[in-house]
C-alpha positions in Angstrom: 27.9 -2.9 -17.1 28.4 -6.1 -14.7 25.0 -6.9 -14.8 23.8 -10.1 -16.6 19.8 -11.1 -16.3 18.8 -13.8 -14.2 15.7 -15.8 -13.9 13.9 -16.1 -10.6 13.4 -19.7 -9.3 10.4 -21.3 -10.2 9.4 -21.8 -6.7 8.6 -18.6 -6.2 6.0 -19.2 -8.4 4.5 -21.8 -7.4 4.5 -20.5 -3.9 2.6 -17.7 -5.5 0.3 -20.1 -6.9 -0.6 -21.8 -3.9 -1.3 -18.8 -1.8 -3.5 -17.8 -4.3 -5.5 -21.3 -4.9 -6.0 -21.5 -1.2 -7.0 -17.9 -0.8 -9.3 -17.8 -3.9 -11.1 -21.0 -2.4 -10.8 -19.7 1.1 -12.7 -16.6 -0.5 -15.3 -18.1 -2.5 -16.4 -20.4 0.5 -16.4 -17.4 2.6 -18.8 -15.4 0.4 -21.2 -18.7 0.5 -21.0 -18.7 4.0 -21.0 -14.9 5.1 -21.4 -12.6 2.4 -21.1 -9.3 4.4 -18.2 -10.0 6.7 -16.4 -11.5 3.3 -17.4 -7.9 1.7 -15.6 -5.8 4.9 -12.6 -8.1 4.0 -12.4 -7.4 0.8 -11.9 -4.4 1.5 -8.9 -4.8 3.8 -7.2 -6.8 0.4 -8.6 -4.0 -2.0 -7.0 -1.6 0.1 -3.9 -3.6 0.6 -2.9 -4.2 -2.6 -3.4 -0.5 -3.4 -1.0 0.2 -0.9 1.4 -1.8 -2.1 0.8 -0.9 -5.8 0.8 2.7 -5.3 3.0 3.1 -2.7 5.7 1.7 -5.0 4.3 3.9 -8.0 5.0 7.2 -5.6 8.6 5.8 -4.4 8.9 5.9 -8.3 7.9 9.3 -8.9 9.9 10.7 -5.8 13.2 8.5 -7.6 12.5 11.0 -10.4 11.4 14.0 -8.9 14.2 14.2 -6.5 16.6 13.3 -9.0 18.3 10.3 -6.6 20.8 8.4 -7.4 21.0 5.5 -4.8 17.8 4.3 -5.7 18.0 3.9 -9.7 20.0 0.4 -9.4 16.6 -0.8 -6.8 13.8 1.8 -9.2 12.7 -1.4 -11.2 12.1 -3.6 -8.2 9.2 -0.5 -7.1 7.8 -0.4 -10.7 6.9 -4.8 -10.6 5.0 -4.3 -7.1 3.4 -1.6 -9.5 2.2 -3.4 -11.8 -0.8 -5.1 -9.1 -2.5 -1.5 -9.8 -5.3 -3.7 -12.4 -6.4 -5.7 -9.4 -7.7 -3.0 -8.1 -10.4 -3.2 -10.5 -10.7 -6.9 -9.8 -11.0 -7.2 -6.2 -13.7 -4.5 -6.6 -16.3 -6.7 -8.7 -18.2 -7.8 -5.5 -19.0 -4.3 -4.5 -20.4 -3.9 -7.6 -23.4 -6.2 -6.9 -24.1 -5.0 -3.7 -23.0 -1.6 -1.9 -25.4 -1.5 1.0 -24.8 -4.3 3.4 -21.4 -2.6 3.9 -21.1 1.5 3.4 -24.5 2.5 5.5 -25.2 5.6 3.2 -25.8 3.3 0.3 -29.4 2.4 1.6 -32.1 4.6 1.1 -33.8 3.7 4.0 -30.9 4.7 6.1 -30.3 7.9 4.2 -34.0 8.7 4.8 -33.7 8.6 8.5 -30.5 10.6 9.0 -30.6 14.1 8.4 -27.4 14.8 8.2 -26.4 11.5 5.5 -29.6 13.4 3.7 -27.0 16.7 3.1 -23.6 14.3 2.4 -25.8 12.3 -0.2 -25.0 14.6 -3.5 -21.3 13.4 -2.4 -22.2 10.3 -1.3 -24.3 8.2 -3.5 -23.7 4.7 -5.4 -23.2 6.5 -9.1 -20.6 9.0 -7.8 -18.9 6.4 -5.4 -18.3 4.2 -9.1 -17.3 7.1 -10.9 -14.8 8.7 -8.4 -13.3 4.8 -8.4 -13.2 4.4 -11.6 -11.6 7.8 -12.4 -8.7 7.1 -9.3 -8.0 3.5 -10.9 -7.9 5.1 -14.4 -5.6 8.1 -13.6 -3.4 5.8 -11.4 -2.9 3.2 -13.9 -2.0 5.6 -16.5 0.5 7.2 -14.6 2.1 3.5 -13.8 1.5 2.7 -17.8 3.6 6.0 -18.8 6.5 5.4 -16.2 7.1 2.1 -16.7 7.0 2.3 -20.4 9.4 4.7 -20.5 11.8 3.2 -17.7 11.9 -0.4 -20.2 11.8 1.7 -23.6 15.1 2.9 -22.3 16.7 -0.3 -22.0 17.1 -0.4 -25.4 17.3 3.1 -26.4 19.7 4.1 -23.2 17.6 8.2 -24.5 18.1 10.7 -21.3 14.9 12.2 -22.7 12.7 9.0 -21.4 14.0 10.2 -17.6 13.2 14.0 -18.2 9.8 13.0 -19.3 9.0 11.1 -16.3 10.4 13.8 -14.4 7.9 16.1 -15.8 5.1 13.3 -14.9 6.4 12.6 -11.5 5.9 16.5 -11.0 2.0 15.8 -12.2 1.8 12.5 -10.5 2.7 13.3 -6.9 -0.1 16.1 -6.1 -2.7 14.4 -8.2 -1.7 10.4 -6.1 -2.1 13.1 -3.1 -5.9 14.1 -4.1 -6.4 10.7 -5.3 -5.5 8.9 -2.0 -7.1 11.2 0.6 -10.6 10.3 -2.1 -9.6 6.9 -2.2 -9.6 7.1 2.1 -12.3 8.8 2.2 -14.3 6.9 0.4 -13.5 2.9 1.2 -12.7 3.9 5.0 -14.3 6.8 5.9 -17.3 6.7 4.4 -17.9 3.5 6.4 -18.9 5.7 9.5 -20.1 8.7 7.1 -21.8 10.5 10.1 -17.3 10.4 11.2 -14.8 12.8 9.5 -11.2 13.7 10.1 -9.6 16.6 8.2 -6.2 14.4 8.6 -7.5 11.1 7.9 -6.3 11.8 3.9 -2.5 12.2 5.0 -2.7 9.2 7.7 -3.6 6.9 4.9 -1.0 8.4 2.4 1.1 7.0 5.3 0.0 4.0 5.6 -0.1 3.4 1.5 3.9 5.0 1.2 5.3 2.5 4.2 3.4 -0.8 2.5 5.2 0.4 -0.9 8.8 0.9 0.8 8.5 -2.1 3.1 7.8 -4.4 -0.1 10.6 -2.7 -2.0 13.0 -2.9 1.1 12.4 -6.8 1.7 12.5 -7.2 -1.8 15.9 -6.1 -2.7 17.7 -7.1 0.1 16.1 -10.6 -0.6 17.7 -10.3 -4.3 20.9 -8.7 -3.9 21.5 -11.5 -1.0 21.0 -14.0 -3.7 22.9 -12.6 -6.4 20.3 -10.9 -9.0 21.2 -7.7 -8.6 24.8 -6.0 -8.9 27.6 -7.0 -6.6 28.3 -2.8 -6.5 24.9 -2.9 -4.2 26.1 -3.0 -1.2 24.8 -2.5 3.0 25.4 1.5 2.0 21.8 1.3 -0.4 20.2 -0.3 2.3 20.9 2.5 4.9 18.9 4.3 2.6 16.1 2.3 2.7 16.0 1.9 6.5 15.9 5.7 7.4 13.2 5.9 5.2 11.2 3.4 6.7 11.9 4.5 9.8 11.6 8.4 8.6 7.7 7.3 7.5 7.5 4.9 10.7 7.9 7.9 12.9 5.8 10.0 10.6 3.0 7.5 10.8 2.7 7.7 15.1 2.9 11.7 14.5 -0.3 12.0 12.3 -1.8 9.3 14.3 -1.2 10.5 17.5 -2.4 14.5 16.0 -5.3 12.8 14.7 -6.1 11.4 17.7 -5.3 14.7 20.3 -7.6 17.0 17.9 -10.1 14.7 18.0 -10.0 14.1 22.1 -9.7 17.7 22.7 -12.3 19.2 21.0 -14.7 16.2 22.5 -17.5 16.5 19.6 -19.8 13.9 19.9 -19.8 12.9 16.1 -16.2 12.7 16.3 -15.5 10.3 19.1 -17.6 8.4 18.2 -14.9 6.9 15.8 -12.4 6.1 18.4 -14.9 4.7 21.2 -15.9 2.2 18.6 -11.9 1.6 18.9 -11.3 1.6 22.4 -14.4 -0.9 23.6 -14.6 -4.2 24.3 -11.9 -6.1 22.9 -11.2 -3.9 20.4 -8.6 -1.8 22.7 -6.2 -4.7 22.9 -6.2 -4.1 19.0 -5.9 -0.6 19.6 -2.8 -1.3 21.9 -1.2 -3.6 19.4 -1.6 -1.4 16.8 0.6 0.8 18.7 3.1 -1.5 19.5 3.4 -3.0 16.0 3.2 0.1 14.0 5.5 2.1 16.0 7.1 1.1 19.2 8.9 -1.9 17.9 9.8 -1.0 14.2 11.5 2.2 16.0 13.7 0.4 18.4 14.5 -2.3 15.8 15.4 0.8 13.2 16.5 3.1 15.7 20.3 2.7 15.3 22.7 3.2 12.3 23.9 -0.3 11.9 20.2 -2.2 12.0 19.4 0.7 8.7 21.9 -1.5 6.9 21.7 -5.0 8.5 20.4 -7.0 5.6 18.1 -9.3 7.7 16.8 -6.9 10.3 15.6 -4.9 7.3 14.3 -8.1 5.9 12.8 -8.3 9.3 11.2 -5.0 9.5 9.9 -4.9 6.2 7.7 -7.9 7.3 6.8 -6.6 10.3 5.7 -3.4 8.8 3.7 -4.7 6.2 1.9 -6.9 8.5 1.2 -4.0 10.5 -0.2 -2.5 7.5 -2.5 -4.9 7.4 -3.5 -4.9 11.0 -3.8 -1.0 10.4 -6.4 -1.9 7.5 -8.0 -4.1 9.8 -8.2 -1.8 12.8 -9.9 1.0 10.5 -12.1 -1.3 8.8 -13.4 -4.1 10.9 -15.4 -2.4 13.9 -17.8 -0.9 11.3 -18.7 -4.2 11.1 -18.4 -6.0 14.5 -18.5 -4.5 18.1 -16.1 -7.5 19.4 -12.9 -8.4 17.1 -13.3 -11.5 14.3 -10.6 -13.0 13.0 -11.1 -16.4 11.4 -10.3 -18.3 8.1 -12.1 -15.9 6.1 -10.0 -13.0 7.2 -7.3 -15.2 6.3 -8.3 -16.8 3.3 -8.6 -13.2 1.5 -4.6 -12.3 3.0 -3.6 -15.4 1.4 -5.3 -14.4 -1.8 -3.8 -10.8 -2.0 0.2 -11.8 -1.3 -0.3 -14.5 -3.7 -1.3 -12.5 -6.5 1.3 -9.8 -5.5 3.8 -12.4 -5.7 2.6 -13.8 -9.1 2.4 -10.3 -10.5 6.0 -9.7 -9.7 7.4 -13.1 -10.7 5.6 -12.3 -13.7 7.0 -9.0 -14.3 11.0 -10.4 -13.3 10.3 -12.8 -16.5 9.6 -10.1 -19.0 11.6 -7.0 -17.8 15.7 -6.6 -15.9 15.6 -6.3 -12.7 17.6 -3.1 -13.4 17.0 -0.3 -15.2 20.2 -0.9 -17.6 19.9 2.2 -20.2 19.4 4.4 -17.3 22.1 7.4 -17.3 22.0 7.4 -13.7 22.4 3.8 -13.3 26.3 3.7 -12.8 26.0 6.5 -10.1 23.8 4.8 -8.0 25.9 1.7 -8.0 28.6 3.6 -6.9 27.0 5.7 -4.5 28.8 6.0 -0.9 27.5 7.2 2.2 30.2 9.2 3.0 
């Protein structure tokens, strides 16, 4: 094998550390100031990061499930953005202390005036919102826990059995991160217009969570392999890989949006509607335009062609691009349950900051204990070589 460990430079981590100072004191400041906005952006961060997290978890699990090749020299890259699944837990502490100045069914008072939050309140309620959390964090950390200890065990051991028993998980793990999601969706989005449902909303945020993972896996191989820590073997033929993906999931994205959208406008039920005229009033529509724009329009024409799926810096690029409009996404779902006129300030910002930073710390930490490659995978020499044609 041509592949020797290397150490990431150190400024990555201090780069993560300052994005995270910043953000942390950004964040506490904001809390002192305006507790409830602070509390709708912690959601867009608690939310973030679990797209990242678990988006990388699934492109694990469809590595193994699908039996790829091409991907098993990048695998190890998806299972450190994995490992931010604990902060999960963490960035949900505040919500903790107080549930009602954000998710309306969590007063009494409002629950007592509104019939119909009267009949969703055996599903929604404070002790069954905690224990549906707590049971999604568990079930997805486990899952993380069992594939990544396998993927290092075999390091060492180089035992074919450690990939037929993640297989067998990955066949587990993709309907159940399906279920969990959708609950996940339902709960931290949905649930903050509960008199609103969607019976697609589930798979538009499974969507959302598989492009975060795949646009922080892209940008972060391409960044590594340009600067020599992976392989020389990995080559502008993985990448093509990686960009019809992203735009495979890009495209995917603006079709359950748009059907979302044309069921919804169609049938013309008032407590459906409801949802998108918050979106499409005052200035709130230019956010619905952009969303658009950034989410579809421009990451298809930049992806569009064969050559830009395995140009090393317009992936680069549109990896950034994509996870920013992840987190405009987040914002445009989140947000107007809160305000009926777009805020953006330094406390929207201030929690951003915090979230990449920790994301990057997490990684740099996981590069320092763990290869960047999984080197006693059997597969491992196939994907290097792998050819398009």
């Amino acid at each position: 094998m041509d592949y020797q460990k290397k150490e990431l430079p150190l400024r990555i981590n201090k780069i993560g550390w300052i994005l995270t100072g910043v953000g942390l004191i950004l964040v506490v400041v904001a809390y002192l100031v305006d507790a409830q906005r602070s509390m709708f952006s912690n959601i867009l961060i608690l939310l973030f990061l679990a797209c990242v997290a678990v988006g990388s978890s699934i492109l694990v699990g469809l590595e193994y499930i699908a039996g790829a090749v091409w991907s098993t020299p990048m695998r190890r890259v998806s299972e450190f953005f994995s490992a931010s699944l604990p902060f999960m837990l963490i960035f949900a502490v505040p919500f903790f202390f107080d549930l009602k100045n954000t998710f309306p069914w969590a007063s009494a008072s409002i629950v007592q005036s509104n019939e119909h939050l009267v009949h969703k309140s055996p599903y929604l309620n404070i002790t069954f919102f905690w224990i549906r959390y707590a049971v999604i964090f568990i079930v997805l950390y486990m899952f993380y826990l069992v594939f990544t200890r396998n993927s290092v065990k075999q390091d060492e051991s180089g035992d074919q059995k450690l990939t037929r028993s993640n297989v067998k998980f990955s066949a587990a793990f993709m309907p159940v991160s399906v279920i969990l999601l959708s609950v996940l969706a339902i709960d931290w989005l949905m649930s903050l217009a509960p008199m609103w449902y969607s019976t697609i909303f589930g798979i538009y945020f499974i969507t959302v969570v598989v492009l975060a993972g795949l646009a922080a896996t892209t940008y972060a191989v391409v960044t590594l392999n340009e600067n020599g820590y992976f392989s020389p073997k990995l080559r502008s033929e993985h990448y093509y890989s990686l960009g019809a993906l992203l735009f495979a999931f890009i495209n995917f994205w603006a079709y359950i949006a748009f059907s979302q959208f044309l069921l919804i406008w169609y049938a013309n039920l008032p407590e459906e509607t409801t949802w998108f005229l918050m979106r499409w009033q005052g200035n709130w529509k230019f956010v619905s335009v952009a969303l658009i724009l950034v989410r579809f329009v421009i990451p298809y024409a930049g992806l569009l062609s064969q050559p830009s799926k395995m140009d090393a810096k317009r992936l680069k690029f549109m990896s950034l691009w994509i996870l920013f409009g992840t987190a405009l996404d987040l914002y445009w779902l989140i947000m107007p349950a809160y305000s009926q006129s777009v805020v953006f300030s330094w406390i929207e910002l201030g929690f951003l900051l915090l979230v990449v930073g920790v994301i990057i710390l997490v990684f740099y930490a996981q590069t320092k204990k763990y290869n960047l490659m999984p080197i006693g995978d059997p597969k491992l020499q196939r994907g290097l070589d792998f050819h398009l044609y």
